[in-house]
C-alpha positions in Angstrom: 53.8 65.2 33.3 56.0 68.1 34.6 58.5 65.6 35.6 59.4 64.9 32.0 60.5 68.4 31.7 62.8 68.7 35.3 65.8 68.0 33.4 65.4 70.4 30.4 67.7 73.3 30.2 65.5 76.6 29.5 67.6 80.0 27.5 69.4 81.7 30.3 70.2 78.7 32.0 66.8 78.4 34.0 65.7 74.7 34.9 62.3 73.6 34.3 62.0 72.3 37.7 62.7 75.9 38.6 59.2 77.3 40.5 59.3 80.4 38.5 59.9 78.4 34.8 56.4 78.9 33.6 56.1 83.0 34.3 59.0 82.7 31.4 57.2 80.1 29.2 55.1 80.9 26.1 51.4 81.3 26.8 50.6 78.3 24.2 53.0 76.2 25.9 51.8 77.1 29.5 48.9 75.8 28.2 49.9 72.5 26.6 52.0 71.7 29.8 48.6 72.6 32.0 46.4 70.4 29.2 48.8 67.3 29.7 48.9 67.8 33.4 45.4 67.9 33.8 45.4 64.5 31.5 47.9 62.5 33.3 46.1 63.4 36.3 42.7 62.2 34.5 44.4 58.9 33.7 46.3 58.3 37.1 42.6 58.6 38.9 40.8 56.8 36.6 43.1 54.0 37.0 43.6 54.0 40.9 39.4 53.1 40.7 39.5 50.8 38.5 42.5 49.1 41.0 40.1 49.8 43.8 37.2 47.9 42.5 39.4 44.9 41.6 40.6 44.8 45.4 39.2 41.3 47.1 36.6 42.0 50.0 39.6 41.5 52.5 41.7 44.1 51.7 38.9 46.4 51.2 38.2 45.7 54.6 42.1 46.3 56.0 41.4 49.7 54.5 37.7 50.5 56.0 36.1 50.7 52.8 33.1 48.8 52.0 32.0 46.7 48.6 29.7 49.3 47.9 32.0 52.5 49.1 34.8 50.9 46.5 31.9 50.6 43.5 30.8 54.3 43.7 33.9 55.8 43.8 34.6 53.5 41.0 31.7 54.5 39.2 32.7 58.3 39.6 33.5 59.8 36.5 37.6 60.4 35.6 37.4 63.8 35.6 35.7 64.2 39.0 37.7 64.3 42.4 
């Protein structure tokens, strides 16, 4: 999500892909920013499972992971690592 903000100019001329840009954010929007993050994140995971699962036998195999390895990650719920 941060990406969508790398090209916004901040007062003082400070980019938001500068490290330091959220020391001189707003606590609320700190917050939003880190919410959204933490979301897109969510969503990216849940959906690289639900890829996994779909993956034929074969290339489950190319990559060392079994049927079974591939449905409990799957299974796992979004928010979990």
């Amino acid at each position: 999500m941060e990406e969508l903000f790398n090209n916004i100019q901040m007062p003082r001329g400070i980019s938001m892909s500068d490290c330091s840009h959220r020391k001189q954010m707003h606590p609320t929007t700190q917050a939003l920013i880190s919410i959204f993050d933490a979301m897109a994140s969510w969503m990216e995971r849940n959906q690289q499972r639900h890829n996994l699962a779909a993956l034929p036998d074969y290339m489950l195999r190319d990559i060392g992971i079994s049927r079974m390895d591939a449905w409990r990650e799957a299974g796992k719920p979004f928010w979990r690592e």
